[in-house]
C-alpha positions as CSV (number, residue, x, y, z in Angstrom):
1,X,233.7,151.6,-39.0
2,X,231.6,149.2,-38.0
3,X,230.6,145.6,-39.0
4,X,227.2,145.8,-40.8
5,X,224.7,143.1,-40.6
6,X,221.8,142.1,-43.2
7,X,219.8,143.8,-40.6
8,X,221.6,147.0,-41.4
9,X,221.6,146.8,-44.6
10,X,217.5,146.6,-44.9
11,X,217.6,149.4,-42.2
12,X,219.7,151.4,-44.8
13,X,217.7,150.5,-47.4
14,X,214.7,152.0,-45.6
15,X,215.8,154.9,-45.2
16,X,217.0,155.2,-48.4
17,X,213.2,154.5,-49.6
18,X,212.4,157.4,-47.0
19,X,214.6,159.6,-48.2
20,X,213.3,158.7,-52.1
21,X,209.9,159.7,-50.8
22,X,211.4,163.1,-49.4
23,X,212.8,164.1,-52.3
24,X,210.3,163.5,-54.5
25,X,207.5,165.3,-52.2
26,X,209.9,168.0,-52.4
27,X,210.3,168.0,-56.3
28,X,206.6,168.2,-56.5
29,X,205.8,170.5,-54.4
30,X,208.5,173.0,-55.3
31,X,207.1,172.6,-59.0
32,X,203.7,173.7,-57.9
33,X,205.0,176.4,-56.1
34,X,207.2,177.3,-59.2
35,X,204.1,177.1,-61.9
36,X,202.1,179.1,-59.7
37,X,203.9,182.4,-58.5
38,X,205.4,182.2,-62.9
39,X,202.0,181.3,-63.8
40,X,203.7,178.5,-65.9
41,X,201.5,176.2,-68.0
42,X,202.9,172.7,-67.4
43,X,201.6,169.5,-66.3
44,X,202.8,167.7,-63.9
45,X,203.9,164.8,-66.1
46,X,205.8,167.0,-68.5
47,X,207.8,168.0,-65.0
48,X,208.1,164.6,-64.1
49,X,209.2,163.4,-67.5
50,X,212.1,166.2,-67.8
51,X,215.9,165.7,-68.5
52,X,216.7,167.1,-65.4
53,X,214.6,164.7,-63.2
54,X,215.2,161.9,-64.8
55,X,218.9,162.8,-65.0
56,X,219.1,163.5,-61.4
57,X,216.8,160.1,-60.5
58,X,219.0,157.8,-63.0
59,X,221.9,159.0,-60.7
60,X,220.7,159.4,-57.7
61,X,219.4,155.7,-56.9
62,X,221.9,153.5,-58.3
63,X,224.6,155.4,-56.2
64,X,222.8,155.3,-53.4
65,X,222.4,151.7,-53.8
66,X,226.3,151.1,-54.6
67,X,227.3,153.2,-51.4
68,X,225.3,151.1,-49.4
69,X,226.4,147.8,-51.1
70,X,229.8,149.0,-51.1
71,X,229.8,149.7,-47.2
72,X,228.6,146.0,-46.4
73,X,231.0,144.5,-48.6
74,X,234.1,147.0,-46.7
75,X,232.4,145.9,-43.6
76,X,232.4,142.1,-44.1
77,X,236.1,142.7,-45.3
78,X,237.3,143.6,-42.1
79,X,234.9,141.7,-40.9
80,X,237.2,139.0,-42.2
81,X,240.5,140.2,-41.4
82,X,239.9,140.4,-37.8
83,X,238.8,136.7,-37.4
């Protein structure tokens, strides 16, 4: 592995914020795409507002956001060690 810099971790962090953006696109349009062909009455906030959505956001970002800390932190460790 690696060493990271601060520059990698923005860099991850940006495509973190892309892949958020992804995701969520996704989410929506696959729930337009669902309402429509079941002919579901549902608003979009409702969808948005759902245990399952927030469930998957509420674990989703904050891992994401460990991973990433946690690989800067193993990579200044060795970073250490090697010095």
């Amino acid at each position: 592995m690696g060493e990271w810099s601060l520059m990698d971790v923005k860099a991850e962090f940006k495509k973190l914020i892309g892949r958020i953006l992804l995701i969520l696109c996704a989410q929506i349009i696959g729930f337009i795409l669902v309402s429509y062909f079941t002919r579901m009455t549902m608003s979009l906030w409702s969808f948005i507002s759902g245990y399952t959505i927030i469930t998957f956001w509420l674990t989703y970002l904050p891992l994401s956001i460990v991973i990433i800390i946690i690989k800067y932190h193993i990579s200044k460790k060795g970073q250490a060690e090697d010095e």
